[in-house]
C-alpha positions, 0 to 999 in steps of 0.5 A: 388457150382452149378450153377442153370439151366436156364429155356428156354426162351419162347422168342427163342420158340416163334423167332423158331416157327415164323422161321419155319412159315416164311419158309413154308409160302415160301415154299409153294408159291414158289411150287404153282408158279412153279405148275402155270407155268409149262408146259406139255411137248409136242412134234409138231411130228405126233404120228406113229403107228408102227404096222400100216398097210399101204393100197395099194389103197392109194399109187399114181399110175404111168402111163407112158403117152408116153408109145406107145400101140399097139397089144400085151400091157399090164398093166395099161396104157392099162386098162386106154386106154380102160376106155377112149374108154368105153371098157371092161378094161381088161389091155390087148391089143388085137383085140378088143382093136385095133379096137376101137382104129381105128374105133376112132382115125383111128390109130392101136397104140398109147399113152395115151397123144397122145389120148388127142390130136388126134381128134376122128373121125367118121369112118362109118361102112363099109355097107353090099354088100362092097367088102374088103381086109386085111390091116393087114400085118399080114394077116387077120383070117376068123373064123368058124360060126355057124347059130342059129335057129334065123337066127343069127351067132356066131363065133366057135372060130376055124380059117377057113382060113387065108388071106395074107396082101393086098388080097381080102378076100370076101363081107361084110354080116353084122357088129357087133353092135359095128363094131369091127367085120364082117360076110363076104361071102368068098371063099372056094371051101370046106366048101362053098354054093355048087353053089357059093363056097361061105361061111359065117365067122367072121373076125375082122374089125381092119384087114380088109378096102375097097377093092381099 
């Protein structure tokens, strides 16, 4: 004899549904705690551009302060020599450079911490009708000159004659606005002032000092 099948009991419906309510209730507080107090992940290192292009002009630039300049020097410290003496910064030592350097300082060569310290000084421009000599071991170049319709000279370029260290080279006729150059009378029997023997050129006023 069979037995009767049993009807599900409406109480374990109900215990399931409670159970799977209890459980979700859960279940979601816990995922919106987390979702609160999750934090995003971050990093204290600078984000890099790879493909960047690093600009020249921002990297620090070295000078060799002790470095001793003189005729001949080129390059940077150079260039920031001539910024301080307010010349045509070119990087390249050359006559103009050392006369300016004379005419302030009353050297022929020096370094960049050195020309903080040395005082300048005011070196007068040697005056028309002075009689000078070449200071340059070196000798001293006289340039050609050419007379403009204004009465004026320029100078050729093209050296006239060379004078050896310690020789007279002539008179001062006059200076150039910036007293790096002079226009002298000097000997040459040649090319001279048929009565005097006499001639105008340009020499560089860094070669040249008063006759003694």
């Amino acid at each position: 004899m069979s037995q009767p099948t049993k009807e599900p009991s409406k109480n374990n419906d109900k215990n399931t549904a409670i159970y799977v309510g209890v459980a979700l209730l859960l279940g979601g507080g816990y995922l919106y705690f987390n979702s609160k107090n999750k934090k995003p992940l971050t990093t204290d290192a600078p984000l890099t551009d790879i493909n960047a292009v690093v600009d020249p002009a921002t990297k620090p630039i070295a000078l060799y302060l002790t470095k001793v300049l003189s005729i001949g020097s080129k390059g940077l410290e150079v260039e920031r020599l001539q910024a301080l003496m307010k010349i045509s910064a070119d990087g390249f030592f050359g006559a103009q450079t050392e006369a300016m350097l004379y005419r302030l300082k009353g050297v022929k060569e020096i370094s960049l911490d050195q020309y903080a310290k040395i005082p300048t000084i005011n070196r007068n421009v040697l005056p028309n009708g002075t009689k000078v000599m070449v200071s340059n071991k070196a000798g001293a170049n006289i340039y050609e000159t050419i007379k403009k319709a204004d009465g004026t000279y320029y100078s050729t370029g093209k050296v006239a004659k060379t004078i050896p260290y310690g020789q007279a080279v002539g008179v001062i006729r006059s200076q150039s606005a910036d007293g790096n150059a002079y226009t002298v009378f000097y000997n040459d029997f040649w090319n001279g002032d048929l009565w005097t023997g006499q001639t105008i050129g340009f020499v560089s006023a860094a070669n040249i000092e008063k006759y003694t």
